[in-house]
Each structure stands twice: as structure tokens, then as C-alpha cells.
C-alpha positions as CSV (number, residue, x, y, z in Angstrom):
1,X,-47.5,-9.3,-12.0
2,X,-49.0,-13.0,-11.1
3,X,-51.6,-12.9,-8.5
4,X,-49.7,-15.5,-6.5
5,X,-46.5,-14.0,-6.8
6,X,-45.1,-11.7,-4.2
7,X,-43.4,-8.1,-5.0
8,X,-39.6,-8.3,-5.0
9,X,-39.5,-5.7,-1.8
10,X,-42.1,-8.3,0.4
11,X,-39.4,-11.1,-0.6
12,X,-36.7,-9.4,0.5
13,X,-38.4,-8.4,3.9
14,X,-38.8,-11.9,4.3
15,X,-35.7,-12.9,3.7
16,X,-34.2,-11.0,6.1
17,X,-36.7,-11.8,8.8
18,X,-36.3,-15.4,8.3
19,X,-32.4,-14.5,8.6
20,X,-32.2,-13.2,12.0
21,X,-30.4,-10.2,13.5
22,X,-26.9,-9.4,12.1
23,X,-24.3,-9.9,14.6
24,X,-22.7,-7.0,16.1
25,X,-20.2,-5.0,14.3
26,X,-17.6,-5.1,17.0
27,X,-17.7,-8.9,17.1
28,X,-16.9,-8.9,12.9
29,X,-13.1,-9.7,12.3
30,X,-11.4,-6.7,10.4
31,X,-10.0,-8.1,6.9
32,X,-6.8,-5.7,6.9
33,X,-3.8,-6.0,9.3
34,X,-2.2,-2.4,10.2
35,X,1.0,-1.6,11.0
36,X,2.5,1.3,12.4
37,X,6.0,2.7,13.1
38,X,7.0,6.1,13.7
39,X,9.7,8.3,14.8
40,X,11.8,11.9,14.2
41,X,13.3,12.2,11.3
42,X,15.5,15.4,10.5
43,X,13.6,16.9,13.4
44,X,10.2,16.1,12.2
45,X,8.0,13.5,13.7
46,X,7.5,11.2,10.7
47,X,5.1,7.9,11.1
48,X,4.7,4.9,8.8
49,X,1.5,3.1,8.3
50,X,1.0,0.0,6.3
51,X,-2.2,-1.7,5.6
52,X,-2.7,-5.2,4.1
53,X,-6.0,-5.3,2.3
54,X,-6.7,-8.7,-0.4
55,X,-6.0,-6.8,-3.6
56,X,-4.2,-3.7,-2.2
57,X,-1.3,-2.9,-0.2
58,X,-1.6,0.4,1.6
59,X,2.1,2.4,3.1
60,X,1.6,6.2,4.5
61,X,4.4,7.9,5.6
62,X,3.6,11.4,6.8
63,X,5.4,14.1,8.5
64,X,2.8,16.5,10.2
65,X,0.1,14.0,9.8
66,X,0.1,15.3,6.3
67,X,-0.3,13.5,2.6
68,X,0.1,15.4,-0.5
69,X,1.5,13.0,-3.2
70,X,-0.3,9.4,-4.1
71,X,1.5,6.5,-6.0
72,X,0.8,3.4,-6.5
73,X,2.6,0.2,-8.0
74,X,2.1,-2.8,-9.3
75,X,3.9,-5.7,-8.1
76,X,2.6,-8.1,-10.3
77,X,5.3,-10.1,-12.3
78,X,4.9,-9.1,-16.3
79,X,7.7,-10.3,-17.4
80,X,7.0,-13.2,-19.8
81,X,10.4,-14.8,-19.9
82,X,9.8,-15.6,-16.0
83,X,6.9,-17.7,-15.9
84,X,5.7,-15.6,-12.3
85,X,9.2,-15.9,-10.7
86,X,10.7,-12.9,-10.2
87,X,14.7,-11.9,-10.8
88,X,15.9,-10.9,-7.1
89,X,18.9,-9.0,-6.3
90,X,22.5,-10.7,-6.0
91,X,23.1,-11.2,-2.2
92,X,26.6,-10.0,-3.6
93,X,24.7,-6.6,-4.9
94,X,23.8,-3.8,-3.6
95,X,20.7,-4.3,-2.0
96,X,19.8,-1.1,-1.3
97,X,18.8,-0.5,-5.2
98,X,15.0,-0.5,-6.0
99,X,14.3,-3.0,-9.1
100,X,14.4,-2.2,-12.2
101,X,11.6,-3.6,-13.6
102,X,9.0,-1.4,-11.1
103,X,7.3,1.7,-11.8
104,X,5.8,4.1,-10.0
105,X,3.0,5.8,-11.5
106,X,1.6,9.5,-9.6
107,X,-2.1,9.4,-8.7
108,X,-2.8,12.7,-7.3
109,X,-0.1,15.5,-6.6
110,X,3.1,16.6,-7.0
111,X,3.2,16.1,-11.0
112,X,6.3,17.1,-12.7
113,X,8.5,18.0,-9.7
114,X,11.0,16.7,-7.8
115,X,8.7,15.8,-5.0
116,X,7.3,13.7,-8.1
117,X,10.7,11.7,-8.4
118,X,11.3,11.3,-4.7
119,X,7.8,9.5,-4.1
120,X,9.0,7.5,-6.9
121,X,12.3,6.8,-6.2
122,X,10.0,5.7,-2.2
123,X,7.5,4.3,-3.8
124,X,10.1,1.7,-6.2
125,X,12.6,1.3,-2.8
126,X,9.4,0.0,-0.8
127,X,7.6,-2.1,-3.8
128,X,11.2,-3.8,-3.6
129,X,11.1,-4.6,0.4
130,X,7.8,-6.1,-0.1
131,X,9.0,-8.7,-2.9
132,X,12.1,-9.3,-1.2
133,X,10.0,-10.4,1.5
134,X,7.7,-11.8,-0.6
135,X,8.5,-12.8,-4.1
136,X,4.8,-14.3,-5.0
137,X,3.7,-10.8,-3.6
138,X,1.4,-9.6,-6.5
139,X,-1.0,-7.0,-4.8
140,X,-1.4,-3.1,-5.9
141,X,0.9,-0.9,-3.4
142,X,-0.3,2.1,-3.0
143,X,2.1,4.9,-1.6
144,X,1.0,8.0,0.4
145,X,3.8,10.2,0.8
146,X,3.6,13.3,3.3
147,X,7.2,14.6,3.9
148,X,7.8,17.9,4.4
149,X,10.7,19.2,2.4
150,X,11.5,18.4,-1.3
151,X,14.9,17.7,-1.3
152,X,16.0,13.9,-0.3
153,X,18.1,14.0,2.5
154,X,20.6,10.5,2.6
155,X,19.6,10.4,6.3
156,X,15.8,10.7,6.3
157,X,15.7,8.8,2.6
158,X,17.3,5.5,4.8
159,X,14.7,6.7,7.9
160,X,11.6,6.2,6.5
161,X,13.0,3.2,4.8
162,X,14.1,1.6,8.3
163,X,10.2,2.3,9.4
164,X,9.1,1.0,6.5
165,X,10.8,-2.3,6.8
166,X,9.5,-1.9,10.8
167,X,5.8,-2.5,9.3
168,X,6.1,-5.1,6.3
């Protein structure tokens, strides 16, 4: 070490002196918008939150303020024949269809079952509000799914779909 120099902790304590005091967390904006929505669906209290971080989009629905499955996918536009545009439903179609061209990839839980392909078949229908919405959408969505029975009932499925749309 040079005799004039000064150790990298002394710079950094002076620094931060010269700095000032940090201003106080509650003043701080928060980065990500929230969004909630909930109601009873099939009996069962069900809520829907979204949060909109800069690389990540966050949806949770739970029923029981539980979460058992994790999904996530990518909304980024892959296709190389589309130069970033993306191919959006026919007004004249059935818009109730996820696209094709998402896919829904489990992250922790419910591997292999048919809890597996529900959050999937959630996960594709909400990745499909969002660029609907949104075609230049091209954030990570990330799906936590909490519902509590297996089997896709037509009236919850369009439920938690109509809360979802509630918060995006």
C-alpha cells in the first residue's frame, strides 16, 4: 500500500459522509404497481393479485390464502417471421382461446398432474389477456396458482379469469 493512499474501507466512510443521510424509506416511491381483486368462487373465497415489476410480471390467485403450483411464461415475441409483432386473435374468433404460440413451464409443484395442466391451461389464458392488452408486452409472467380442487370447473375456470382481467 502507498503511504499517501488511503484504505478502501476509510474511502468509503468518506464517501458516505460527504453524501449525507439517506432519505427515509417511507418517502422512496415503490417501483411495482399491485393490483388486487378478489371474490367467492364455487364457495371459496378466491383473490387475484397482480404485480408489475420492470422485467417480471407477478399474478397470484389463491383460494385459502394458499399457493402450491408456480409457472411462469415468457411473453417475449420469438417468432422470427414477425419482426416483434405479434399474430392476435381474429375479432371474428373465439377469443376466449389462449395463443398458441405460449408455453407454460412449471417452477415448483404439481409436476405431472392435472393440477399441472390446469395452471397451464391459467397460466397460457392470462399470458394472452396481458398481450391482448399489450402486444409490445415482453416481460416474464410469473403465475402462482393456489386453488383448492383439481378439477376445472367451467364456472370458476371463467371466475378467476374475470378477476384476472379486474387487475391487468
Amino acid at each position: 500500500m502507498l503511504p499517501n493512499s488511503i484504505p478502501p474501507n476509510a474511502q468509503l466512510k468518506e464517501v458516505m459522509r460527504d453524501a449525507g443521510p439517506l432519505p427515509e424509506q417511507t418517502n422512496l416511491p415503490y417501483p411495482a404497481s399491485t393490483r388486487q381483486a378478489a371474490g367467492v368462487l364455487g364457495g371459496v373465497e378466491t383473490e387475484v393479485m397482480t404485480v408489475s415489476f420492470s422485467d417480471k410480471i407477478l399474478v397470484t390467485i389463491s383460494q385459502k390464502q394458499k399457493l402450491g403450483q408456480w409457472l411462469h411464461v415468457p411473453l417475449e415475441n420469438t417468432n422470427p417471421g414477425t419482426n416483434g409483432y405479434r399474430t392476435l386473435p381474429n375479432p371474428n374468433e373465439d377469443g376466449l382461446l389462449p395463443l398458441a404460440n405460449f408455453t407454460a413451464t412449471s417452477v415448483l409443484g404439481a409436476r405431472g398432474s392435472q393440477r399441472e395442466t390446469i395452471g397451464q391451461l391459467f397460466a397460457c389464458q392470462i399470458a394472452t389477456a396481458i398481450v391482448t392488452k399489450n402486444p409490445n408486452e415482453n416481460r416474464l409472467l410469473v403465475v402462482g396458482l393456489g386453488l383448492e380442487q383439481a378439477e376445472l370447473d367451467r364456472d370458476i375456470y371463467f371466475g378467476v379469469i374475470d378477476l384476472v382481467l379486474k387487475c391487468i
